[in-house]
GUFIKE-508005 format. One record per residue (C-alpha): x, y, z; residue number from 0. Coordinates in pm, whole numbers, m for minus. Layout:
[paza [X Y Z] NUM]
...
REM end
This chain:
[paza [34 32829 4953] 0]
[paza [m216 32638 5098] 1]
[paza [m270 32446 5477] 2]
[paza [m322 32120 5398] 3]
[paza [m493 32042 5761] 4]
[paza [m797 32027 5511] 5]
[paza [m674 31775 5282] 6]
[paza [m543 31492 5483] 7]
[paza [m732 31264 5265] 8]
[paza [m807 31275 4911] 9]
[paza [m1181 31219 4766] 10]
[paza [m1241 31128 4440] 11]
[paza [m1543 31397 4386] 12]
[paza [m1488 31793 4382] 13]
[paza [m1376 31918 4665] 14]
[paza [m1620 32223 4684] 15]
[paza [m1943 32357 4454] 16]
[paza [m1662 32494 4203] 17]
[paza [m1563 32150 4084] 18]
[paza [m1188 32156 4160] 19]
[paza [m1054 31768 4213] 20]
[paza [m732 31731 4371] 21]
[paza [m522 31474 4114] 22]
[paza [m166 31536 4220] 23]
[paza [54 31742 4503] 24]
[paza [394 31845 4514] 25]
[paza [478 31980 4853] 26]
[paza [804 32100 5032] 27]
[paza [865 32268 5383] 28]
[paza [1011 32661 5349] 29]
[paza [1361 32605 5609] 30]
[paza [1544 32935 5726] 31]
[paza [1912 32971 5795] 32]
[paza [1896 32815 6090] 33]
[paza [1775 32452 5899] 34]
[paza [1441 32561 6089] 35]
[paza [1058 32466 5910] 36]
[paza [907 32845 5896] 37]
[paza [634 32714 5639] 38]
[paza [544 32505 5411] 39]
[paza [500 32535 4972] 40]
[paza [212 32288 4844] 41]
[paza [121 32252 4453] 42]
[paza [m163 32067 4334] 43]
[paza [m215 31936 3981] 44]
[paza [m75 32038 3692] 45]
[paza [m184 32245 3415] 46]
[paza [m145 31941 3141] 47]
[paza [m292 31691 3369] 48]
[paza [60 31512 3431] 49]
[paza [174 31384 3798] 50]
[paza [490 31616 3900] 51]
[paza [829 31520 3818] 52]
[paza [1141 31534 3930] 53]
[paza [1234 31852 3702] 54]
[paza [936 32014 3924] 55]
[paza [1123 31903 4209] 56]
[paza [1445 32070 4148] 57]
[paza [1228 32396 4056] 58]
[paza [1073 32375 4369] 59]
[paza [1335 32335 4583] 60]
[paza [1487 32682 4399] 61]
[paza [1150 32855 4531] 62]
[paza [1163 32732 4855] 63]
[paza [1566 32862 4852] 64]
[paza [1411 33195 4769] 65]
[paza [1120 33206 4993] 66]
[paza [1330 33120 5268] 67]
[paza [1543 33385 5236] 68]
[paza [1238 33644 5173] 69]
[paza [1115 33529 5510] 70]
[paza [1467 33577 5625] 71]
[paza [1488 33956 5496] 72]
[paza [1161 34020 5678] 73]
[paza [1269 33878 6006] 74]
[paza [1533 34070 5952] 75]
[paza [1409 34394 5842] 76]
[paza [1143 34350 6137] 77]
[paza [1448 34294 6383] 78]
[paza [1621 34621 6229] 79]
[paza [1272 34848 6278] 80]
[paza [1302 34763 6644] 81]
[paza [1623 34827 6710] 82]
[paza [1590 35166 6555] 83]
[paza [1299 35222 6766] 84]
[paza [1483 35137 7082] 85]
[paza [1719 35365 6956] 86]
[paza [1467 35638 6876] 87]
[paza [1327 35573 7274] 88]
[paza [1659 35578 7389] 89]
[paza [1802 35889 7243] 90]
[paza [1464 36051 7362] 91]
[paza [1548 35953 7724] 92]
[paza [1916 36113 7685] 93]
[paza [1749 36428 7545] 94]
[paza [1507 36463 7812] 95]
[paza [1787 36430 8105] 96]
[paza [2035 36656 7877] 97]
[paza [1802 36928 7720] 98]
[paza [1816 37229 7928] 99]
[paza [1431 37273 8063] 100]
[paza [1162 37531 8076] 101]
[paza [1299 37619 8425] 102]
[paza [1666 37633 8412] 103]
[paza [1660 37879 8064] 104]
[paza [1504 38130 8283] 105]
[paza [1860 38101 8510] 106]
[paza [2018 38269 8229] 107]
[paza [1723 38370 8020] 108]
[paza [1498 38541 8302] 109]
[paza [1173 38610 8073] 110]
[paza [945 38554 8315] 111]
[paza [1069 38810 8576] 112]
[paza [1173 39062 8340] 113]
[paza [895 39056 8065] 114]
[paza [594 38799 8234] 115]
[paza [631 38583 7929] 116]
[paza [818 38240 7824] 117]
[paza [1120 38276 7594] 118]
[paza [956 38117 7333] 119]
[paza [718 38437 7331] 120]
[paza [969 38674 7329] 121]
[paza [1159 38926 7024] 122]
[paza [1536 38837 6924] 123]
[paza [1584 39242 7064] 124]
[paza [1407 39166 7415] 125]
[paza [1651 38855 7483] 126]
[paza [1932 38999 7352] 127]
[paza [1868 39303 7593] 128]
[paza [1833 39019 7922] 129]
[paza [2146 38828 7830] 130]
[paza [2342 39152 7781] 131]
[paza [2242 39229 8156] 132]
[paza [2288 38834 8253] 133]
[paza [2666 38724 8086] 134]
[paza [2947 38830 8273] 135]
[paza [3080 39028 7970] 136]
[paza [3458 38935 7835] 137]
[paza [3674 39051 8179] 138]
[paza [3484 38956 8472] 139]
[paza [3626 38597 8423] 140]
[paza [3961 38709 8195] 141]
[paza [3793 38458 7902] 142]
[paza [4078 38591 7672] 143]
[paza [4378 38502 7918] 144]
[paza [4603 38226 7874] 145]
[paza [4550 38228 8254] 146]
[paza [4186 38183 8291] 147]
[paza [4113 37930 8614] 148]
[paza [3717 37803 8640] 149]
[paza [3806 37784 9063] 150]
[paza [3587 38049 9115] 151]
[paza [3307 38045 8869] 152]
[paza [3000 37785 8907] 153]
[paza [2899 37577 8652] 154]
[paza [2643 37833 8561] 155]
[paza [2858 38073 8524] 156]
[paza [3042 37879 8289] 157]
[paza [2780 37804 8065] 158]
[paza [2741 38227 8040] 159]
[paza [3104 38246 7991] 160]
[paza [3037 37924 7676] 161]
[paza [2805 38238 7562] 162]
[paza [2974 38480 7601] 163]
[paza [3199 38366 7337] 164]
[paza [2988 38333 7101] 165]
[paza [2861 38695 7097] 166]
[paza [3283 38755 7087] 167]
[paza [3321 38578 6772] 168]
[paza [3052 38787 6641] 169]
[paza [2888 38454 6517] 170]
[paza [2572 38500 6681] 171]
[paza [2458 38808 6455] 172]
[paza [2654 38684 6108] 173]
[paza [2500 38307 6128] 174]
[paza [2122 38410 6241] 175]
[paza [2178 38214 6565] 176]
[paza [1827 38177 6836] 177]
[paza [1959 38334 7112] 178]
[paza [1722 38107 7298] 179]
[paza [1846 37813 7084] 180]
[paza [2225 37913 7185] 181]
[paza [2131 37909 7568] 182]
[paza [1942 37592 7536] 183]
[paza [2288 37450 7322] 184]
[paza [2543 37551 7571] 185]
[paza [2333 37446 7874] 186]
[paza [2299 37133 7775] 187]
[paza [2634 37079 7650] 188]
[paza [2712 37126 8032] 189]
[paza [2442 36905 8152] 190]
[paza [2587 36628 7866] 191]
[paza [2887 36568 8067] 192]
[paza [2850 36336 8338] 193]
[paza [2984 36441 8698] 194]
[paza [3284 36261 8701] 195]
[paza [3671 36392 8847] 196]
[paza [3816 36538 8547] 197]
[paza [3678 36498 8211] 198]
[paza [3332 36694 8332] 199]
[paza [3222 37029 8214] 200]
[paza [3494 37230 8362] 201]
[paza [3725 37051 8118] 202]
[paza [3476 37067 7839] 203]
[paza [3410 37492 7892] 204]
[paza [3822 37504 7975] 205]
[paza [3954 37353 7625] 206]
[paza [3680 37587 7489] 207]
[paza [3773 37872 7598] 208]
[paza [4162 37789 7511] 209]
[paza [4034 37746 7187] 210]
[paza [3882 38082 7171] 211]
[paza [4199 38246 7360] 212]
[paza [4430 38058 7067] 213]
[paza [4210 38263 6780] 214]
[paza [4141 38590 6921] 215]
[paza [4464 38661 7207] 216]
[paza [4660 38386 7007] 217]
[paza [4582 38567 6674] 218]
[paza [4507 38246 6499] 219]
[paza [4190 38347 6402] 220]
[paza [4337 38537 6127] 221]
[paza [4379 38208 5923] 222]
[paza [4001 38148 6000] 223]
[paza [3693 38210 5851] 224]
[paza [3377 38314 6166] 225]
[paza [3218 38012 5979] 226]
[paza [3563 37785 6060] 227]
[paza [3577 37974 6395] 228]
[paza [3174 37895 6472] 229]
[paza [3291 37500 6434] 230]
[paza [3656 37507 6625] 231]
[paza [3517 37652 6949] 232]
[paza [3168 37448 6880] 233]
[paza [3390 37157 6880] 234]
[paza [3555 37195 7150] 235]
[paza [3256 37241 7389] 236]
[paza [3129 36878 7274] 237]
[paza [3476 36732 7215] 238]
[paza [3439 36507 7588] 239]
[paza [3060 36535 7652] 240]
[paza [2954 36204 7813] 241]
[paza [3317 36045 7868] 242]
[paza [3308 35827 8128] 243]
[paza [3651 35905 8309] 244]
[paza [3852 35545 8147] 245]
[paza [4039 35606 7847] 246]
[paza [3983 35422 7476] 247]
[paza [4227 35126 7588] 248]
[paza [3997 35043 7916] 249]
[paza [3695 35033 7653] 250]
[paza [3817 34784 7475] 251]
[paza [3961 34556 7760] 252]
[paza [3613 34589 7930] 253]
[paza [3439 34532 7571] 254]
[paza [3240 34802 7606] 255]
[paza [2937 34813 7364] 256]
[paza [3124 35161 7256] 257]
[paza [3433 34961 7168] 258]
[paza [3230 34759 6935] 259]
[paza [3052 35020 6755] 260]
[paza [3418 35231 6687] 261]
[paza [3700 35051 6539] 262]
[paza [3957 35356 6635] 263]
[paza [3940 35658 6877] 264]
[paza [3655 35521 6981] 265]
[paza [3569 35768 7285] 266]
[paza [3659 36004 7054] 267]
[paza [3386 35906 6792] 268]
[paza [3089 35856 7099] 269]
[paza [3172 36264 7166] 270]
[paza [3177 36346 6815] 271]
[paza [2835 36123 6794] 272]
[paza [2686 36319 7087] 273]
[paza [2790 36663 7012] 274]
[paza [2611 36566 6652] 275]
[paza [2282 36470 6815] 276]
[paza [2242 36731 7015] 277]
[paza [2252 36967 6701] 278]
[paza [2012 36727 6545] 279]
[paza [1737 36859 6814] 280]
[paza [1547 37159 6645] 281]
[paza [1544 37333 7015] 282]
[paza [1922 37327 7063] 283]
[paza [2035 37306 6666] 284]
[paza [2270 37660 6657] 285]
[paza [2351 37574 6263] 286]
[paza [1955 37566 6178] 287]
[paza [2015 37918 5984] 288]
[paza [2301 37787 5840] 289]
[paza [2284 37689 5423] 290]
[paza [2324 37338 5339] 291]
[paza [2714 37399 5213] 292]
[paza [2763 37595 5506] 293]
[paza [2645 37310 5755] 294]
[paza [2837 37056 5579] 295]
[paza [3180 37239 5604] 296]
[paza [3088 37277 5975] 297]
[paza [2996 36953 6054] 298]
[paza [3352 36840 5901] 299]
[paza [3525 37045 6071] 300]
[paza [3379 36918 6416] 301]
[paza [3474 36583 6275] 302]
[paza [3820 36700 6237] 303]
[paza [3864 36841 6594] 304]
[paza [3684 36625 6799] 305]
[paza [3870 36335 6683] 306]
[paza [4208 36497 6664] 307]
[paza [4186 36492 7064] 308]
[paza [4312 36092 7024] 309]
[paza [4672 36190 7122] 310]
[paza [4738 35884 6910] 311]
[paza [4638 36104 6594] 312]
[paza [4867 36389 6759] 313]
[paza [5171 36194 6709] 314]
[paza [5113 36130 6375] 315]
[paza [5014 36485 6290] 316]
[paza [5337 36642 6479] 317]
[paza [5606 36661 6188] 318]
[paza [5312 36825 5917] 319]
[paza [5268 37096 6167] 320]
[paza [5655 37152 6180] 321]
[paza [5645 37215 5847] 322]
[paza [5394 37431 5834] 323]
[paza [5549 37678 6158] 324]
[paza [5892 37670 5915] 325]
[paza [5741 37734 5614] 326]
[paza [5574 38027 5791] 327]
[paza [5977 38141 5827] 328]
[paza [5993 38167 5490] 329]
[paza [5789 38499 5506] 330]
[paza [5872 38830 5561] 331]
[paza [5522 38986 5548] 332]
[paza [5292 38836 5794] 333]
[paza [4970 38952 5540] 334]
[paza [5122 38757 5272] 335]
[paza [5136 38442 5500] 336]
[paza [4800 38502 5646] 337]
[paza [4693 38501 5282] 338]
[paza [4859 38209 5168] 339]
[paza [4763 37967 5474] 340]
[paza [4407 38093 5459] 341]
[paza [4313 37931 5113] 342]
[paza [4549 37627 5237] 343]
[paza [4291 37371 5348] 344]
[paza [4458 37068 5410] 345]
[paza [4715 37271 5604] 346]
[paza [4421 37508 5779] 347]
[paza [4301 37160 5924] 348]
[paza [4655 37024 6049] 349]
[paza [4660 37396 6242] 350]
[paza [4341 37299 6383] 351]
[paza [4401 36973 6475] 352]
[paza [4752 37057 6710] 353]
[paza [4465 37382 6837] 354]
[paza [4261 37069 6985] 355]
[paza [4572 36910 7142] 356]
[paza [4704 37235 7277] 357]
[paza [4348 37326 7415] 358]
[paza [4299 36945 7525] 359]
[paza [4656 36987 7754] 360]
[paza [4635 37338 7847] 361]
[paza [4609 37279 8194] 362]
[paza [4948 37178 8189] 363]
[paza [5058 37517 8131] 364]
[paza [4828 37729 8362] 365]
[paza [4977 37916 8700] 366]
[paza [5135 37671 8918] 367]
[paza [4829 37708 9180] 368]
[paza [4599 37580 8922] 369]
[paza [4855 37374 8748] 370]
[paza [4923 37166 9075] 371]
[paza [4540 37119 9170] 372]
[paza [4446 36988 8838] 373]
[paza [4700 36743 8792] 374]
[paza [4547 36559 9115] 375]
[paza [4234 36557 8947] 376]
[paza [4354 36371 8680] 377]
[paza [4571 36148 8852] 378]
[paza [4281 36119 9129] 379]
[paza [4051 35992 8800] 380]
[paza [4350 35756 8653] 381]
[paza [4407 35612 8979] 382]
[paza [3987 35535 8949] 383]
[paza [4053 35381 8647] 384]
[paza [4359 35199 8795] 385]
[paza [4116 35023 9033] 386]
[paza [3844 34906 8803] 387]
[paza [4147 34738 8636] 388]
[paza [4237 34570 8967] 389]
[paza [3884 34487 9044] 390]
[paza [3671 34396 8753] 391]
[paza [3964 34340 8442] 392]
[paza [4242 34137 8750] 393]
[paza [4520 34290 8565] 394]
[paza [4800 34548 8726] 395]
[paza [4733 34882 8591] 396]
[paza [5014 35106 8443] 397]
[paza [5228 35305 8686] 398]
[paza [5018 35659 8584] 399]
[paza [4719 35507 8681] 400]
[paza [4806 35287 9036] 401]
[paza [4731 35462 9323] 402]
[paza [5009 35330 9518] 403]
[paza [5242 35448 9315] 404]
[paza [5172 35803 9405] 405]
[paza [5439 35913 9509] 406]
[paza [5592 35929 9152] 407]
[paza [5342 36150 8999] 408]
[paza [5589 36448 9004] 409]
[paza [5803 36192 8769] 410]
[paza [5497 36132 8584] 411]
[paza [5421 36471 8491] 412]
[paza [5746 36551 8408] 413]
[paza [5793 36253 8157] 414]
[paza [5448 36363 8054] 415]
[paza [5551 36711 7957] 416]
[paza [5913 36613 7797] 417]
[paza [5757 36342 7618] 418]
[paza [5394 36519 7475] 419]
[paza [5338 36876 7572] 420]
[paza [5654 37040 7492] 421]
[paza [5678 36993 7155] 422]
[paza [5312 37156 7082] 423]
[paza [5311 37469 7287] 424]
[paza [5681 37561 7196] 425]
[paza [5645 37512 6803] 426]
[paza [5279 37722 6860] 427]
[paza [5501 38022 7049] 428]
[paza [5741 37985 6764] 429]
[paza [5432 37985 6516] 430]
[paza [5300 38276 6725] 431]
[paza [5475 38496 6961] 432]
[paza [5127 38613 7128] 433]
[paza [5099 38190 7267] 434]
[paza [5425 38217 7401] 435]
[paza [5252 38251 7774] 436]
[paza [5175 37897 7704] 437]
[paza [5503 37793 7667] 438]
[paza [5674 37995 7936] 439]
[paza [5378 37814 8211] 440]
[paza [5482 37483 8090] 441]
[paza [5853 37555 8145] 442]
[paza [5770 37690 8494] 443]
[paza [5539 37390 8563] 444]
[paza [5797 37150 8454] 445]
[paza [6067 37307 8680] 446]
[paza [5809 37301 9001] 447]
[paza [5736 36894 8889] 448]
[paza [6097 36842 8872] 449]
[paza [6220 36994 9184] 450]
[paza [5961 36776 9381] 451]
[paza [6084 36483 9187] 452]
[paza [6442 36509 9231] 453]
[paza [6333 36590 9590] 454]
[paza [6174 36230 9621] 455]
[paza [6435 36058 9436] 456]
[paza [6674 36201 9687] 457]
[paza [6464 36096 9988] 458]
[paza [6390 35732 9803] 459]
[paza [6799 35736 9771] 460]
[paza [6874 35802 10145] 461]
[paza [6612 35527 10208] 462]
[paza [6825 35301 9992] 463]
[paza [7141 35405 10141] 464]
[paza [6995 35375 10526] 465]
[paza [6850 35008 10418] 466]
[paza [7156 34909 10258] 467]
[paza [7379 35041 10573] 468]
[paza [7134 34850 10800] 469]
[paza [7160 34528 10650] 470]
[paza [7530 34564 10630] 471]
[paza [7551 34608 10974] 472]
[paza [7341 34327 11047] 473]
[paza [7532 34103 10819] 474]
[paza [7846 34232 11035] 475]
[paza [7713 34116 11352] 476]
[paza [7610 33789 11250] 477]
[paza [7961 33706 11097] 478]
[paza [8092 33844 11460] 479]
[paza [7868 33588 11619] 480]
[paza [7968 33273 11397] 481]
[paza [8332 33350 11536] 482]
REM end
């Protein structure tokens, strides 16, 4: 390729001390996708001596194709190295909001007061001694109860209790896990979700700890391997970090970037996504001690969970697990069943998947004081969601998530519990008799929703029946006047 600025005119001599005389060009422009002139091809002379034809035309024009699209690839291939450093920036500015600092490790991982030195510095023995004294053990906060309420713990002490279970599994020990990488992990797990009215860290560290209740109080852990059990309650720390309190359908209707990247349980995915990166980070990676098939099965079975929170997935799944609780019928001796189920995969993961649902709705079934408080936390964050509808979408949100509509919530939540949550927690007590408390708070919840709800339809009745009596009367008068 050569700028022909230089050779505007032609002279009859050599063009330089070499002796190279310019006879004959044959030049074409280099056009991108865009029908845009990005450069320019120029041949001069021949090797027989011959002017160009048009054969060298036609051959030319296939160069300048290909050189077109080269310089298209690299534009390209530029544009992609950018992105992917954006990314790289970006993910680091995440990580250093998210990653729990120097500082707040020594709120659960005092080193400095205790020994005068960082974590970092310290022997696997000397932290395990601190966090022994520092986590509130497995019955200060009833962590295997059905019942467990976070109203009275902090966030901090719910990041202990995310600990805690850990060192319950027995994981910790078996899989080689940094006790200072495990603080670091759960801690900013917690600082991952953002401080929104319902799907924040208290919802993250509660469908956790169901999880954990399910497999040790629930006895489900017996179909488990600590490997399996390492990813379920893993999982369900991570499985809402960074939701942003509108569901999958509001992503999409707003076009959110996150709709575009997912095709389907797209919310669903960005946890997954996030719970994945922060394992990628050397500091907070709890699998690093993990073998390669190991850390595969894990990461698969985080896959699994996570997205089996799309109830849309839960439907689907719902007549598989029926099968499976009847089949277990079929047994006499539990061992044998335990046995059987263990080395059945695809069925292991269909267990697991209703475990995510049942964790994901298990406020639903707590004591009616907790029960009642939640639910206005959700509705309180539907009713948000209700008004970015109104306001930035100008469409009428569904009556779950308008805020003047209410009134009907104790409606809601019963339709809610007929129509989803029974069917899961009373095939899981029928699975297991030690998850029947589940079942038997649901019932009670659903009999405390529907007194209040036959108590407004009664009042919304008389209302009806005073209006209608009212404009009767009113209608009698004016006929009375007329005559």
């Amino acid at each position: 390729i050569w700028c022909l600025s230089a050779c505007y005119f032609f002279k009859e001599g050599p063009l330089d001390e070499s002796g190279w005389t310019i006879k004959n060009v044959l030049s074409m422009p280099i056009v991108n996708k865009k029908e845009e002139i990005v450069g320019v091809v120029t041949f001069f002379n021949r090797k027989d001596g011959k002017p160009f034809d048009e054969q060298d035309e036609t051959l030319m024009e296939s160069l300048t194709q290909f050189l077109g699209w080269s310089v298209l690839n690299t534009d390209t291939y530029d544009k992609m190295n950018k992105l992917e450093n954006r990314k790289d920036i970006a993910q680091d500015m995440v990580l250093y909001h998210v990653k729990c600092d120097k500082d707040e490790i020594q709120e659960i991982l005092p080193t400095r007061e205790k020994l005068g030195k960082e974590p970092s510095e310290c022997e696997e023995e000397e932290l395990a001694s601190i966090l022994k004294e520092q986590l509130p053990g497995p019955t200060k906060f009833e962590i295997y109860e059905f019942r467990f309420s976070d109203f009275d713990c902090t966030e901090l002490e719910l990041v202990k209790c995310g600990i805690q279970m850990y060192y319950e599994l027995g994981v910790v020990k078996k899989f080689q896990i940094p006790q200072e990488v495990l603080v670091r992990f759960v801690y900013s797990v917690s600082k991952g979700y953002r401080k929104i009215t319902y799907h924040n860290w208290r919802h993250g560290f509660n469908v956790a700890q169901t999880m954990f209740t399910l497999l040790m109080t629930g006895k489900l852990k017996r179909y488990y391997t600590d490997l399996e059990a390492f990813a379920m309650v893993t999982a369900a720390l991570c499985h809402d970090i960074d939701h942003r309190g509108t569901n999958n359908l509001y992503q999409m209707k707003s076009q959110n970037p996150l709709a575009k990247l997912h095709g389907s349980s797209i919310l669903e995915r960005h946890h997954l996504d996030f719970g994945k990166f922060l394992l990628s980070e050397e500091s907070l990676n709890i699998c690093q001690n993990l073998n390669r098939r190991q850390h595969e099965h894990m990461i698969h079975l985080m896959d699994i969970a996570i997205i089996a929170t799309d109830l849309a997935l839960y439907f689907k799944k719902r007549t598989m697990f029926q099968k499976i609780v009847d089949e277990s019928k079929t047994y006499d001796n539990t061992t044998a069943w335990t046995d059987y189920l263990s080395l059945e995969t695809t069925k292991k993961e269909v267990v697991m998947a209703m475990m995510m649902t049942a964790c994901d709705l298990s406020a639903i079934t707590k004591p009616w004081e907790v029960q009642s408080k939640v639910a206005l936390l959700v509705a309180a964050e539907f009713w948000e969601q209700g008004d970015l509808e109104i306001s930035v979408l100008q469409q009428q949100p569904i009556p779950m998530m308008d805020r003047r509509k209410a009134a009907e919530l104790p409606k809601l939540q019963v339709g809610f519990i007929d129509f989803v949550c029974t069917f899961v927690y009373k095939e899981f007590s029928r699975f297991h008799e030690e998850i029947q408390p589940m079942l038997d708070g649901l019932l009670n919840n659903r009999n405390e929703w529907k007194t209040r709800a036959d108590e407004y339809d009664a009042k919304m009745k008389a209302l009806e029946e005073e209006k209608k009596k009212e404009e009767e009367k009113m209608a009698a008068q004016k006929g009375q006047k007329q005559q």
